[in-house]
C-alpha atoms as one frame of an Amber mdcrd trajectory, in Angstrom:
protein
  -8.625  29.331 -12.061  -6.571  31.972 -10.554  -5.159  35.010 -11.981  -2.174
  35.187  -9.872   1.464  34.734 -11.424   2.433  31.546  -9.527   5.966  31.939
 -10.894   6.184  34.904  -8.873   4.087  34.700  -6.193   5.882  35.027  -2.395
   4.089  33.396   0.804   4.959  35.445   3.812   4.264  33.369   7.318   4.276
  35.944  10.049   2.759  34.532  13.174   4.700  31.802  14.424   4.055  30.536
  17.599   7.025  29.071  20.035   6.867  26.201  21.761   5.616  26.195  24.702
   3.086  24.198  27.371   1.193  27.280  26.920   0.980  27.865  23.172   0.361
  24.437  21.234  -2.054  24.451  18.785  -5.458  22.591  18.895  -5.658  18.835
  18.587  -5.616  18.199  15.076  -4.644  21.662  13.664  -1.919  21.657  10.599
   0.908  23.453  11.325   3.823  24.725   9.060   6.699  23.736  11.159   9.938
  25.411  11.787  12.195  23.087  13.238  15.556  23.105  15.906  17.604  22.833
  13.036  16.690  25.447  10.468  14.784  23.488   8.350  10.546  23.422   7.508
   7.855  20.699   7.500   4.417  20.618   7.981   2.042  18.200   9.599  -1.320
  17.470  12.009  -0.859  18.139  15.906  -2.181  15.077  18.311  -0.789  15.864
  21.566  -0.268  12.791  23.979  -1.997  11.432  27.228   0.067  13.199  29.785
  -0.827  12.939  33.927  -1.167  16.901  35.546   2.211  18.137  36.186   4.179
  16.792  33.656   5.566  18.385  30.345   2.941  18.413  27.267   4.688  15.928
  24.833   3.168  15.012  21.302   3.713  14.759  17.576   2.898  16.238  14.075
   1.738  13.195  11.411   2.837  13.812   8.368   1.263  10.051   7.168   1.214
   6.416   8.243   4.381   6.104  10.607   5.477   9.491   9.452   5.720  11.761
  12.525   7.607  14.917  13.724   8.028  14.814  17.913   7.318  17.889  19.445
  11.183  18.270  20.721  12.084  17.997  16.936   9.989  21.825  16.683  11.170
  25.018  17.418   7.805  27.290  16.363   4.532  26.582  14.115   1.814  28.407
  12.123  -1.474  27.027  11.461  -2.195  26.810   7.403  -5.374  25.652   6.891
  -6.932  28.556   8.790  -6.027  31.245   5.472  -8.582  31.439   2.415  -6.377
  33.675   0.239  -9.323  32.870  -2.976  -9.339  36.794  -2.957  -5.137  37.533
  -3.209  -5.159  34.881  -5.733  -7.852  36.452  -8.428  -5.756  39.394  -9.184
  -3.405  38.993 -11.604  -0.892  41.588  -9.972  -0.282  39.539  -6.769   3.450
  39.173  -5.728   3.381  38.483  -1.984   0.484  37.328   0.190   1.610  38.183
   3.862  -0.010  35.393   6.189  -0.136  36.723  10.457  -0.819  39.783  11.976
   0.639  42.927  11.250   3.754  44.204  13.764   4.773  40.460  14.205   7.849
  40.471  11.568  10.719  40.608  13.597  10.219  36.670  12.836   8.750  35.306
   9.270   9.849  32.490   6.775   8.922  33.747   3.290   8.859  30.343   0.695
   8.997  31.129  -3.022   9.151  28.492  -6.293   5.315  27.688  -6.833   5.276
  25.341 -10.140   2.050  23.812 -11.498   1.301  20.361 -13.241  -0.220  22.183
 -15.733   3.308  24.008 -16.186   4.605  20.375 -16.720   6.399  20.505 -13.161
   6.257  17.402 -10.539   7.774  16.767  -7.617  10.226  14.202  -7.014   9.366
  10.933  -5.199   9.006  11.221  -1.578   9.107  15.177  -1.684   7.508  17.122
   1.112   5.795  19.929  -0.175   3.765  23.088   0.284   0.000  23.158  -1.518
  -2.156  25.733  -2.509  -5.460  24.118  -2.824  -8.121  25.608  -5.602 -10.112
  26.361  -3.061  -7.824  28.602  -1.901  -6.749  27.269   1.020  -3.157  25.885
   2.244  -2.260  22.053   3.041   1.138  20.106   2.557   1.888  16.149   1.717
   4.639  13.694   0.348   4.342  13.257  -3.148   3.936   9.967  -4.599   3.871
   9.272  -8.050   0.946   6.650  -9.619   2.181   3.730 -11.617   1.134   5.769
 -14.874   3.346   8.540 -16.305   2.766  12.298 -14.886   0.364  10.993 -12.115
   0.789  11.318  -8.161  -0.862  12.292  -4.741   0.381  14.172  -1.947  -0.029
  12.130   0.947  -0.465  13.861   4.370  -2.054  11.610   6.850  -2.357   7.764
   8.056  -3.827   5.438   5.698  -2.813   6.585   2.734  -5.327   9.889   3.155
  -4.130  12.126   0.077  -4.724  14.941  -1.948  -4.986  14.275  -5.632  -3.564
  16.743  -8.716  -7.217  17.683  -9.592  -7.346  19.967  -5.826  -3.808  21.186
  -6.210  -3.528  24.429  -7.859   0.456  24.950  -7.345   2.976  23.612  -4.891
   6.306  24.414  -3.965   8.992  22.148  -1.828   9.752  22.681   1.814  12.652
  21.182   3.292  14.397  17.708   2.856  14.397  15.094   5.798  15.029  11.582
   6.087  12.191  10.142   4.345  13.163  11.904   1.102  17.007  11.970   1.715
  16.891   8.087   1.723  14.545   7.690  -1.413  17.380  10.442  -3.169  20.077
   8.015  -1.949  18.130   4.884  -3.263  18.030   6.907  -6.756  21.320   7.749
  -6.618  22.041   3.922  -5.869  19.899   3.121  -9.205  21.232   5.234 -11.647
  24.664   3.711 -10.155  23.444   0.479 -11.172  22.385   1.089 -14.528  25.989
   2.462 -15.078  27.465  -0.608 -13.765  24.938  -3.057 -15.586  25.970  -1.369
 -18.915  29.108  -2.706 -18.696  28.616  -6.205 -17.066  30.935  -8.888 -17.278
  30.208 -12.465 -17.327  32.407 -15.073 -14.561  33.853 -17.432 -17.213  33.563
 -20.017 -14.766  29.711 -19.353 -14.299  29.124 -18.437 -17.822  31.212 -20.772
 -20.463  27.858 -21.402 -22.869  27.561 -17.452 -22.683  24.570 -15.562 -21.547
  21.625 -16.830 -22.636  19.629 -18.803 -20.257  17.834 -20.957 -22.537  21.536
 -22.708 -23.287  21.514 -24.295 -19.641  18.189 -25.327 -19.577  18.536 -27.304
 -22.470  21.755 -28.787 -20.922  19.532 -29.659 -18.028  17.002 -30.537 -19.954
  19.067 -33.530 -22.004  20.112 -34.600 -18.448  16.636 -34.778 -17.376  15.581
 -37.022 -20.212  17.771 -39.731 -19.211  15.345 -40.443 -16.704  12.325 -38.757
 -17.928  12.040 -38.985 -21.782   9.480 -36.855 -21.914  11.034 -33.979 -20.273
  11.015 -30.278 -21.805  11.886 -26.808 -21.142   7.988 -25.570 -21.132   7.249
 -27.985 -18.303  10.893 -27.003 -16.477   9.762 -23.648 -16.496   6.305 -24.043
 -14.775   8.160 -23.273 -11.833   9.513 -19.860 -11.491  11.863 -19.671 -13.636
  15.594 -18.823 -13.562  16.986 -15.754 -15.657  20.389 -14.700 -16.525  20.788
 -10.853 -15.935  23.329  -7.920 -14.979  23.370  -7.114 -11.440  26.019  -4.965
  -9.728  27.877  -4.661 -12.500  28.132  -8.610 -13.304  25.841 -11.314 -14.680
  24.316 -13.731 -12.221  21.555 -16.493 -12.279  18.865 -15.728 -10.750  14.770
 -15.340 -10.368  12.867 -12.037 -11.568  10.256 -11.791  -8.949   9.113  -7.977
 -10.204   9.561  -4.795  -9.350   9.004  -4.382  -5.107   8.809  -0.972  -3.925
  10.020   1.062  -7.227  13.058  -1.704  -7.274  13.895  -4.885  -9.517  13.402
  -7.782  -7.155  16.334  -9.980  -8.577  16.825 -13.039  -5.970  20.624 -14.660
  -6.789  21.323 -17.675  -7.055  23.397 -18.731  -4.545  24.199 -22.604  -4.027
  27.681 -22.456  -6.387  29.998 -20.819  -8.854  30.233 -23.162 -11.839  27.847
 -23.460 -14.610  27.921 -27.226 -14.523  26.822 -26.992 -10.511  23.642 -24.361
 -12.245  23.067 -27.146 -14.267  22.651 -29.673 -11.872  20.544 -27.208  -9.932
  17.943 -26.872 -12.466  17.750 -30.926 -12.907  16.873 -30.880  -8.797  14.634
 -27.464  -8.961  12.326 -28.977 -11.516  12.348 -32.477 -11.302   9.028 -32.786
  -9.431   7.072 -30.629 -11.919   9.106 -32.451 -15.122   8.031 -36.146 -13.233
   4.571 -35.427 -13.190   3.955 -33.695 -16.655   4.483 -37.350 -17.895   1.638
 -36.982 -21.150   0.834 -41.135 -20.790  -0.487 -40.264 -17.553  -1.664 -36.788
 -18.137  -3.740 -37.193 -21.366  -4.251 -41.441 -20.531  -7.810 -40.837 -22.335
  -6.316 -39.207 -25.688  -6.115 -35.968 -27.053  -9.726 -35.551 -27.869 -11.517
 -33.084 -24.883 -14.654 -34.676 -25.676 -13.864 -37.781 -24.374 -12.809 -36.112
 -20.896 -15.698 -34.469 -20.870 -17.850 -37.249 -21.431 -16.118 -39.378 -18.642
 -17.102 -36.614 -16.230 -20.506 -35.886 -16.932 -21.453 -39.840 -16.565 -19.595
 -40.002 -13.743 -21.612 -37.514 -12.160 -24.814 -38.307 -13.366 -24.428 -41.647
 -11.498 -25.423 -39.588  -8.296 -26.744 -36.405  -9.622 -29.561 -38.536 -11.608
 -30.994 -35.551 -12.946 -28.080 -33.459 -14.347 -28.553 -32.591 -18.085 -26.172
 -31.241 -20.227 -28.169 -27.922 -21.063 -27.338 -27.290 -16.798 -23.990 -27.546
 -18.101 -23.664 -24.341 -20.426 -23.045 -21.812 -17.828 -19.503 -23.703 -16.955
 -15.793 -23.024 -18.229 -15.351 -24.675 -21.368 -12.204 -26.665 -21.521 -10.163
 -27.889 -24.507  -6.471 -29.411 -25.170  -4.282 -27.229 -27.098  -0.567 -26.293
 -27.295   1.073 -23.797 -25.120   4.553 -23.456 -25.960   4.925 -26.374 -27.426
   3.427 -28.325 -24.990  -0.162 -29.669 -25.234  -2.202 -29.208 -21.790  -5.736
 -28.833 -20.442  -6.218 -24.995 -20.987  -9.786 -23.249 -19.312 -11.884 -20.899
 -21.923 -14.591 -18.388 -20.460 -15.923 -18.158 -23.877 -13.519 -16.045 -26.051
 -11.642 -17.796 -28.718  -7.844 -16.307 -27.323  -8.446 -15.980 -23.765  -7.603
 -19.359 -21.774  -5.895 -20.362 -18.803  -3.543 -22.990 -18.510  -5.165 -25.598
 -15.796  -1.894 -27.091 -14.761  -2.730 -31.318 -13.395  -0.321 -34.276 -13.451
  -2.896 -37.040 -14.367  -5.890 -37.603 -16.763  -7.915 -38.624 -13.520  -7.165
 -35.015 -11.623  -8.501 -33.032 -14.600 -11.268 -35.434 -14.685 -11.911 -34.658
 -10.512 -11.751 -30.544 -11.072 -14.569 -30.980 -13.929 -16.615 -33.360 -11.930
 -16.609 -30.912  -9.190 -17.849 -28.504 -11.784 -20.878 -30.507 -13.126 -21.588
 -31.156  -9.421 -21.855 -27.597  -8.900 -23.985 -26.689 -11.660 -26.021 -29.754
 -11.021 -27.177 -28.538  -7.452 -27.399 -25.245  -8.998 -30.474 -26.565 -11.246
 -31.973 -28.680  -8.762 -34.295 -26.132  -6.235 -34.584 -26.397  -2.235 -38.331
 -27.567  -1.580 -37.770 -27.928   1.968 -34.835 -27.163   4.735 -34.567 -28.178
   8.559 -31.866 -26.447  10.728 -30.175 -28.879  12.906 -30.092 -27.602  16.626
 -26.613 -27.191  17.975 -24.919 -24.991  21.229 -21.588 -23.506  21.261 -19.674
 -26.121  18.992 -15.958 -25.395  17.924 -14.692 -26.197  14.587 -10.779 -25.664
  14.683 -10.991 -22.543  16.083 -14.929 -21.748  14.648 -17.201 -21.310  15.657
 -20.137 -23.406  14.275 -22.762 -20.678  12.469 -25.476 -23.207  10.630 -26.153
 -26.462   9.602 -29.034 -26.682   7.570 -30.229 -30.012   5.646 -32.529 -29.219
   2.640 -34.977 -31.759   0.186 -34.320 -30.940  -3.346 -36.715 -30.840  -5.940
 -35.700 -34.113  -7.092 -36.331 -35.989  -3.419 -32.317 -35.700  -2.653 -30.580
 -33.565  -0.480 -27.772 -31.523   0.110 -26.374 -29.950   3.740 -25.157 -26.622
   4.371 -22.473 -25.743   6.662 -21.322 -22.748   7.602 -18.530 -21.503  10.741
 -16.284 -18.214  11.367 -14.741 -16.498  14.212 -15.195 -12.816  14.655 -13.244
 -11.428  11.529 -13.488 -14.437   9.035 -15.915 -17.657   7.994 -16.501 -19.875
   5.163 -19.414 -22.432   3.880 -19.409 -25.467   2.291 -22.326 -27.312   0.543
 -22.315 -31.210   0.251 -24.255 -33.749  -1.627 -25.716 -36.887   0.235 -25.278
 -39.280  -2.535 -28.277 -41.712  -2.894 -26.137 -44.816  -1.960 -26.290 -43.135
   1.643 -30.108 -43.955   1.822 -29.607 -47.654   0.605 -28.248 -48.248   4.571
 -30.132 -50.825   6.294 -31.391 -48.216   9.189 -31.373 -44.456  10.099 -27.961
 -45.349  12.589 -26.448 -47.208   9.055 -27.317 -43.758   7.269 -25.764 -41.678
   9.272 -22.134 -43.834   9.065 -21.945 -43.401   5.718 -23.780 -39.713   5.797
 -20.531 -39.032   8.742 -18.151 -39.867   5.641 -19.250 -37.194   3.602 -19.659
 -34.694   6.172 -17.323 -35.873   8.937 -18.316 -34.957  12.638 -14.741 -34.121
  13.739 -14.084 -31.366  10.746 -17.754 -29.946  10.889 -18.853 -29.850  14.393
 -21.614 -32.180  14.728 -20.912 -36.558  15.358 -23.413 -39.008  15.674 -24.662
 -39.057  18.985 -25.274 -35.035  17.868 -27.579 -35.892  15.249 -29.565 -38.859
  16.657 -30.479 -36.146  19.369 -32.230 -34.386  16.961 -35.746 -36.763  15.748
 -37.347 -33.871  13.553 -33.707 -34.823  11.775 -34.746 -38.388  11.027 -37.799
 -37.536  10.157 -37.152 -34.937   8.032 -34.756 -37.447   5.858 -37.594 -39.856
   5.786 -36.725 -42.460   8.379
């Protein structure tokens, strides 16, 4: 590392150019700055398209949508073109003088290096000078990472940054808009807090006091009139409402995180009383409290073996060679309680970890696992054979029709393969011709019911498509 004093170091720019059609710098040259009004910035030149004859116009990017326009800049002075490596290994250094000599009737001298090691960081948003370790000079708008005493300097589009590990010290250059509006928006926060310390509570919004769990149980007890069933666990499997200080007073509302460095607290608006919040609540979650009715959601019991069981016949019907060791790669599934309420919860194999697999009926869960054991079936069962059904251009919503492929499984059944996409995006799908398909009187009989599981008009191909194709028929055994 260097031996320099940072604390007392002094950068002397000497050679500043002015402004003029004939001294810009060279496309994509950083520049320190010196702008119209007094103050300093840095950034990367990209002069514009401009026809012979008319004035050279342009900007410096300081980041994604983060430009200074030419007619904002008075002079500039290229950094990156100093290695000062040599200034910076002797410990005696005070002032590094950057420009030719004889050129200081006009210089800006900047002072105040700090260090991270030194435990200094910028503030959000700051636009500051760098000395790299290499030597070398750059600039960029610090922005702290979401962990404590972390950050990049950001200094061109997309985000392009240097990290803490290249920066040896840095120093700030002048304020502008960008940082005078995140200083404002900090201003506006610790504002808040003050206020928020202090909230008071609308007696007409707040009788039952501040806790929200009060008025959902008051909505709740309405609820059950209708729904006996009802509880607060399945009221709250929509977002939920909270009751918290904002601006100084306490409002209902929904805690969608923090957006942007700032609480995102969305009010609720639709009245002013607490029995109108109330009322509210009964409406907001009615749908999700209806269908959490546990006759209809656990109809089969308690027991997750049963479920289970239900499934795997099911499938078997079609899938006649699905075995339960196929099975052992899938999600394990049980019935437990989640506060307080029993549900279908997902396992991937550890004992704590689960995921709540939210259905209204016995028969959906049932449907999600079947697709499952479907999966895995297939899976097991090995392509022997494939035939790739000829098509042109065919247009599927908007896609455009990729493949189509029809494959013999080990097992004498097959599957199809579709796939479609435009020029930025696709997707695939994989279907099962079940073996009551192949029970049709006649090939034209097969492909009616065949045109049920994979329908012409979603997946590009009809009918009169596929009886144009014979090595099709044949290939299916007709």
């Amino acid at each position: 590392m260097f031996e320099c004093d940072h604390t007392k170091l002094k950068l002397r720019f000497q050679e500043f150019h002015k402004v003029e059609e004939s001294d810009l710098p060279e496309y994509g040259d950083f520049c320190l700055l010196e702008l119209k009004d007094g103050r300093h910035t840095a950034g990367k030149w990209y002069p514009n398209n401009t026809k012979e004859g008319e004035p050279v116009s342009g900007k410096f990017s300081r980041g994604s949508f983060d430009n200074v326009e030419l007619s904002e800049v008075s002079g500039w002075h290229v950094l990156r073109g100093y290695d000062m490596s040599g200034c910076l290994e002797k410990a005696g250094t005070k002032q590094i003088n950057l420009g030719k000599e004889g050129e200081e009737d006009h210089f800006f001298e900047i002072t105040e290096f700090k260090t991270f090691q030194g435990g200094d960081f910028p503030k959000k948003k700051q636009y500051c000078l760098l000395i790299l370790n290499e030597g070398r000079m750059a600039a960029g708008r610090w922005e702290p990472g979401k962990e404590k005493n972390t950050g990049s300097f950001i200094y061109a589009s997309a985000l392009a940054s240097y990290s803490m590990e290249k920066v040896w010290a840095w120093t700030e250059l002048s304020s502008d808009e960008i940082f005078a509006a995140e200083e404002e928006k900090e201003k506006e926060r610790i504002l808040e807090e003050e206020r928020n310390k202090h909230a008071v509570a609308d007696p007409a919004m707040f009788p039952y006091g501040t806790d929200i769990e009060v008025y959902y149980e008051k909505a709740r007890e309405k609820l059950q009139k209708e729904y006996p069933w009802a509880s607060i666990a399945q009221m709250k499997k929509i977002t939920p409402y909270v009751i918290v200080p904002r601006h100084g007073k306490y409002v209902f509302g929904q805690d969608w995180g923090t957006f942007m460095g700032e609480k995102d607290i969305r009010e609720w608006t639709k009245g002013s009383t607490a029995d109108e919040f109330v009322d509210f609540l009964c409406e907001y979650t009615k749908d999700k409290v209806k269908n959490s009715d546990p006759a209809i959601k656990f109809a089969y019991g308690y027991d997750i073996d049963v479920y289970l069981e239900k499934a795997y016949e099911k499938v078997k019907k079609d899938y006649r060679w699905l075995e339960k060791s196929m099975l052992e790669e899938c999600w394990q599934y049980a019935i437990q309680q989640v506060n307080g309420e029993w549900e279908f919860v997902r396992k991937n194999g550890e004992e704590d970890e689960y995921r709540v697999w939210d259905v209204s009926s016995a028969d959906g869960f049932l449907k999600d696992v079947e697709r499952e054991y479907q999966d895995a079936a297939l899976k097991a069962n090995p392509v022997v054979e494939e035939h790739s059904v000829p098509f042109g251009g065919v247009d599927i919503n908007g896609w455009g029709l990729e493949k189509y492929i029809v494959s013999r499984l080990q097992s004498g059944d097959y599957k199809v393969y579709v796939q479609a996409g435009d020029r930025t995006t696709g997707g695939s799908r994989t279907f099962f011709i079940t073996p009551d398909c192949f029970e049709a009187e006649n090939y034209e009989a097969f492909l009616d019911r065949y045109l049920e599981i994979v329908p012409g008009g979603s997946f590009g191909l009809g009918k009169a498509d596929l009886l144009a194709d014979p090595e099709l028929k044949k290939f299916l055994g007709y």
